[in-house]
Structures are given as structure tokens and as C-alpha cells.
C-alpha positions as CSV (number, residue, x, y, z in Angstrom):
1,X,-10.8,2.4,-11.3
2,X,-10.8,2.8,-7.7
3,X,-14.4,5.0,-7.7
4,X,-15.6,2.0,-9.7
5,X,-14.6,-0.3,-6.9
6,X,-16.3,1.6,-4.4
7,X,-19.4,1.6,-6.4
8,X,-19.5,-2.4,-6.5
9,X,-18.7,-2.7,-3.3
10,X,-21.8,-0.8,-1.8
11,X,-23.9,-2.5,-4.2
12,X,-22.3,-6.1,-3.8
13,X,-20.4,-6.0,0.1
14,X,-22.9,-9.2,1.6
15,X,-22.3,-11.4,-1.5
16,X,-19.4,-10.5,-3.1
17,X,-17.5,-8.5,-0.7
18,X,-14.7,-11.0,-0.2
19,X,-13.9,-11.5,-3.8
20,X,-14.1,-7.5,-4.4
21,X,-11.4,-7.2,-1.2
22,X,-9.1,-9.9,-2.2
23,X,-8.8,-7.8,-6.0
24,X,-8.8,-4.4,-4.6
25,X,-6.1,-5.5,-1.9
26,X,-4.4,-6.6,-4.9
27,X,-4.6,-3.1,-6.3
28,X,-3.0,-1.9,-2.4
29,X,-5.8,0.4,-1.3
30,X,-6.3,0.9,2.1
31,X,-9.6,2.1,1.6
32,X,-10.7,-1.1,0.9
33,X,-9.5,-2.8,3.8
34,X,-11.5,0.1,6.2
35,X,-14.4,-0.8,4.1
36,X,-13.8,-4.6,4.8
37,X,-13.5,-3.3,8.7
38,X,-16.5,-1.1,8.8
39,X,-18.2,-4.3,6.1
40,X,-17.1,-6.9,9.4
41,X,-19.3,-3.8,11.9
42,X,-22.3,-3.9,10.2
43,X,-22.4,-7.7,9.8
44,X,-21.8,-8.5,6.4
45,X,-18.2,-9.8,6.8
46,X,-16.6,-12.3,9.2
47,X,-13.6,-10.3,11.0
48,X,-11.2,-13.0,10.2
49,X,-11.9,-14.2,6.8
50,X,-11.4,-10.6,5.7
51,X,-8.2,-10.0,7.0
52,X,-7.0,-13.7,5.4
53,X,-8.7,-12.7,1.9
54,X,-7.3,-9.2,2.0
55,X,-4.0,-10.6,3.8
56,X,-3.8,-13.1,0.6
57,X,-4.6,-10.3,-1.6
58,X,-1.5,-7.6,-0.6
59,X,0.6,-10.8,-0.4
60,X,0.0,-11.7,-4.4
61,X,-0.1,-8.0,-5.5
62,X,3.5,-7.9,-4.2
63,X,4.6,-11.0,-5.5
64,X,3.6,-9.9,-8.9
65,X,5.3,-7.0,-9.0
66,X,8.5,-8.7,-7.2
67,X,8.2,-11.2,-10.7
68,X,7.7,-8.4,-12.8
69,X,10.7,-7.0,-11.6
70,X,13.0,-10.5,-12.1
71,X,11.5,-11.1,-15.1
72,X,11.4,-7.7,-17.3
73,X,14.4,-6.2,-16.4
74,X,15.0,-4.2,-19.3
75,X,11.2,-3.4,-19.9
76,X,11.4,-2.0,-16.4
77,X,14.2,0.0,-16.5
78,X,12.7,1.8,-19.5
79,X,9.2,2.2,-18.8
80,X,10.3,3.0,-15.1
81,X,12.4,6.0,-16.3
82,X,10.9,8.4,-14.7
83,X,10.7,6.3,-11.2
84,X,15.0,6.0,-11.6
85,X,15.2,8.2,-8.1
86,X,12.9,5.7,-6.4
87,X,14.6,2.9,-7.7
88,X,17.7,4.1,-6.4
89,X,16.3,4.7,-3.2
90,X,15.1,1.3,-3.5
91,X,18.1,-0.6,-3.6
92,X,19.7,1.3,-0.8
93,X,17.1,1.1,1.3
94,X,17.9,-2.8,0.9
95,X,21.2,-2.5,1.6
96,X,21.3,-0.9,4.6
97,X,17.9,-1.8,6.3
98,X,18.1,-5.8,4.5
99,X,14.5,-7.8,5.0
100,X,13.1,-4.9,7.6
101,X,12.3,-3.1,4.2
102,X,10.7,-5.5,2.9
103,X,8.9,-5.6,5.9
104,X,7.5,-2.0,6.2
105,X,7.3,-0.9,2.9
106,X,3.2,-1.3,2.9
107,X,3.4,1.7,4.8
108,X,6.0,4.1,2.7
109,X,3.3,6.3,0.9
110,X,4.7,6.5,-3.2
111,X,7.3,3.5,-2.8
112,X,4.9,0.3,-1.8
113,X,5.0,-0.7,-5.9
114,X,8.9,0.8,-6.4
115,X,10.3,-1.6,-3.7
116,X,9.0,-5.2,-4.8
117,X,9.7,-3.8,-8.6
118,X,13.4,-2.7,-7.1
119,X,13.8,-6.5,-5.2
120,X,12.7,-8.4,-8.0
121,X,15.8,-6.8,-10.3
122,X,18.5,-7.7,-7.8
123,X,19.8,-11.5,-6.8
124,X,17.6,-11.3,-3.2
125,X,16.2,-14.7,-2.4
126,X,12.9,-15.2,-4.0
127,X,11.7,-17.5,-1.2
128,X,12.7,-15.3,1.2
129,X,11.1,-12.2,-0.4
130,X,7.5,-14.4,-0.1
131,X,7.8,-15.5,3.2
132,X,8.6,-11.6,4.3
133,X,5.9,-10.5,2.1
134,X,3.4,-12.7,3.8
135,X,4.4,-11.9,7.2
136,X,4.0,-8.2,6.3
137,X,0.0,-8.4,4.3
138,X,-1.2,-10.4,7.5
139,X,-0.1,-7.9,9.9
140,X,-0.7,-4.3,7.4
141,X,-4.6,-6.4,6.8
142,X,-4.7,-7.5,10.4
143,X,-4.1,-3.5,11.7
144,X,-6.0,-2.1,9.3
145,X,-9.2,-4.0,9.7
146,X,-9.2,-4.4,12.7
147,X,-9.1,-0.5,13.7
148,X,-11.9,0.5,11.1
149,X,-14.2,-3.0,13.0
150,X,-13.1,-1.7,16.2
151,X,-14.0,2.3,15.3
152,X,-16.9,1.2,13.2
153,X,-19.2,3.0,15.1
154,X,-17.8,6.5,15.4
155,X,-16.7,5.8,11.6
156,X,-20.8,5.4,10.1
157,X,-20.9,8.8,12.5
158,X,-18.5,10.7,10.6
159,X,-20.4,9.5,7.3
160,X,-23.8,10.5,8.6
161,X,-22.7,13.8,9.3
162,X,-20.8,14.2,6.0
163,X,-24.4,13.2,4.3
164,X,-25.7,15.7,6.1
165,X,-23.2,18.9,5.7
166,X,-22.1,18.1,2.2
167,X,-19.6,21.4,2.3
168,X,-17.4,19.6,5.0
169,X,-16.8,16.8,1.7
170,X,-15.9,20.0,-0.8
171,X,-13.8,21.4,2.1
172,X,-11.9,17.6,3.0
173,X,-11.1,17.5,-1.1
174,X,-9.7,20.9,-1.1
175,X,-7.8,20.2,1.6
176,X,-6.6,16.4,0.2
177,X,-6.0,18.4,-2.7
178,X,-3.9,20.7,-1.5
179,X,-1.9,18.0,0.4
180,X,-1.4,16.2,-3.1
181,X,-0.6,19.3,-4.6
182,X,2.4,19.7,-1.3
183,X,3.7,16.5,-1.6
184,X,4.1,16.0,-5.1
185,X,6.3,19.8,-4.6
186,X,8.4,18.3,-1.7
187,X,8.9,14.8,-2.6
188,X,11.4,14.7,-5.8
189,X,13.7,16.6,-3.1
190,X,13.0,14.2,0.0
191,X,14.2,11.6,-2.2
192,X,17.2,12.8,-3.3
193,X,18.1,14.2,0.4
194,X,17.3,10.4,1.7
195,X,19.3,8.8,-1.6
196,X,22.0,11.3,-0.2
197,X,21.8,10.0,3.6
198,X,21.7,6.9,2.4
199,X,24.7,7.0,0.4
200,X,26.3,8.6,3.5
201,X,25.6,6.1,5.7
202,X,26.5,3.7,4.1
203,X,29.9,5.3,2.9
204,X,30.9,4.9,6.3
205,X,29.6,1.9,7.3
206,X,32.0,0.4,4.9
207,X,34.9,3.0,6.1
């Protein structure tokens, strides 16, 4: 899905580029929001329309999973089986950390879809939820954009030279590859060790 994006967005970027960010921001990618950046460098964006569009776009994304969450509990808590670890480290994240979660959890790699799922099955404020979850997509777009417009330059370097010496692409996937390959290893255990801690903490918070 996400190859296919890429493809219309080099093809359509000056006429459709804001529609195509607004659905792939939907979708979370980061990608697209550097391509929205390096889009704003080369002239075919306006800096601060992309960061509303893909601001507005991360803001529904969330909110749909937050309502998919409220509204299909038990759907959820079978199809989401597997994900019960997560979940769990969900809600006691939200305990002990409250709205800040909320806040961050753009940026916690394997958890950004967990957490609004997670919310949207407990009481928390709906209205709240929104107004967090706004105030979050406008600055995670806002960052994001920003850095690739600002780096846009040395950025169309990089991809020149990768044109150029296409074994430095087979060597960066081997080495994403093997960094997949790493995490997926470690991570069922850094759950469980931060579920743990979690617990803990919040064990004596209460003692």
C-alpha cells in the first residue's frame, strides 16, 4: 500500500499532493510527511498548508481508531488477541503518565495504533482525547516537515547519490532488514519488562 502511495505521489505531488498527504497521514507514515517537507523545497507545496493537511490528517487517523476502540469493544478484544501485551501496556501507560501519553504516543514506534485502540475501550473523556490528539498531529506534522523543508537540500543529495551507487540502497535494506529482524526478537520482552515496571510503579504509588 504504502509503495503504491509513493508511486502516486511522484507522479501527482504539484496537483494532488495535499489530498495524497492528508490520506497517507491518515495511514501514520512519516515518510510522507518528509516527502510533504522535501515537496514544500522544491516548490510544489506551501510549507503551511502541508503541515495543517497532514496535521488534520494524524488528528482523524487517531480519532478513528480512538471510536473503533469505544465502539467495538468485544470485536477488538478478539481480533486484537495477539496485541493483549500492548494493550496492557496501554492502559498502564494511562494510568501513570494520564494525557502526556496521549500526547507522545506519535512517537512510540509499534504502539501509535495500540494506544488510541486502548483509550477508546476505557471511560477517558472523548472530548478531551480530541483536543490532546490535535495538539499532538500539529506539533508531530509541524517537526516533521519542517526538518525535511529545512534539510531539503542535503536530503535530494543523499538521493542523487543513492541513484548513483545503487549498492548503498541493497546495503541500507539489509541493514533495515536486519533492524526489523532485531526488534521484532527484543520487543515481546521489552514489553513485558516495561508491563512489569509499570506494575511496580504503580504498586507503590498506591502503597
Amino acid at each position: 500500500m504504502e509503495a503504491y502511495i509513493i508511486g502516486l505521489w511522484d507522479q501527482y505531488a504539484a496537483n494532488w499532493g495535499y489530498l495524497i498527504l492528508f490520506f497517507w497521514s491518515i495511514l501514520e507514515g512519516e515518510i510522507g510527511l518528509i516527502l510533504a517537507g522535501m515537496a514544500c523545497y522544491a516548490g510544489h507545496m506551501h510549507l503551511l498548508w502541508a503541515i495543517v493537511v497532514a496535521a488534520l490528517g494524524g488528528f482523524s487517523g487517531d480519532q478513528i481508531y480512538f471510536y473503533i476502540g469505544r465502539t467495538s469493544k468485544s470485536y477488538i478484544n478478539k481480533k486484537l488477541e495477539k496485541q493483549r501485551r500492548k494493550l496492557a501496556l496501554a492502559h498502564l501507560l494511562l494510568q501513570k503518565y494520564g494525557w502526556f501519553v496521549i500526547f507522545i504516543q506519535r512517537y512510540m514506534y509499534g504502539m501509535r495504533t495500540i494506544i488510541p485502540i486502548s483509550i477508546g475501550l476505557t471511560r477517558y473523556n472523548a472530548l478531551k482525547f480530541a483536543i490532546i490528539n490535535l495538539l499532538s498531529a500539529f506539533v508531530w506534522a509541524s517537526i516533521t516537515i519542517i526538518l525535511a523543508w529545512f534539510f531539503g537540500e542535503q536530503i535530494f543529495k543523499v538521493l542523487g547519490m543513492l541513484k548513483h551507487y545503487p549498492y548503498l540502497v541493497i546495503l541500507l535494506l539489509v541493514c533495515v532488514l536486519g533492524l526489523v529482524f532485531w526488534y521484532f526478537q527484543t520487543h515481546t520482552k521489552k514489553i513485558d519488562k516495561k508491563i512489569q515496571k509499570v506494575q511496580k510503579d504503580l504498586k507503590l504509588k498506591k502503597g
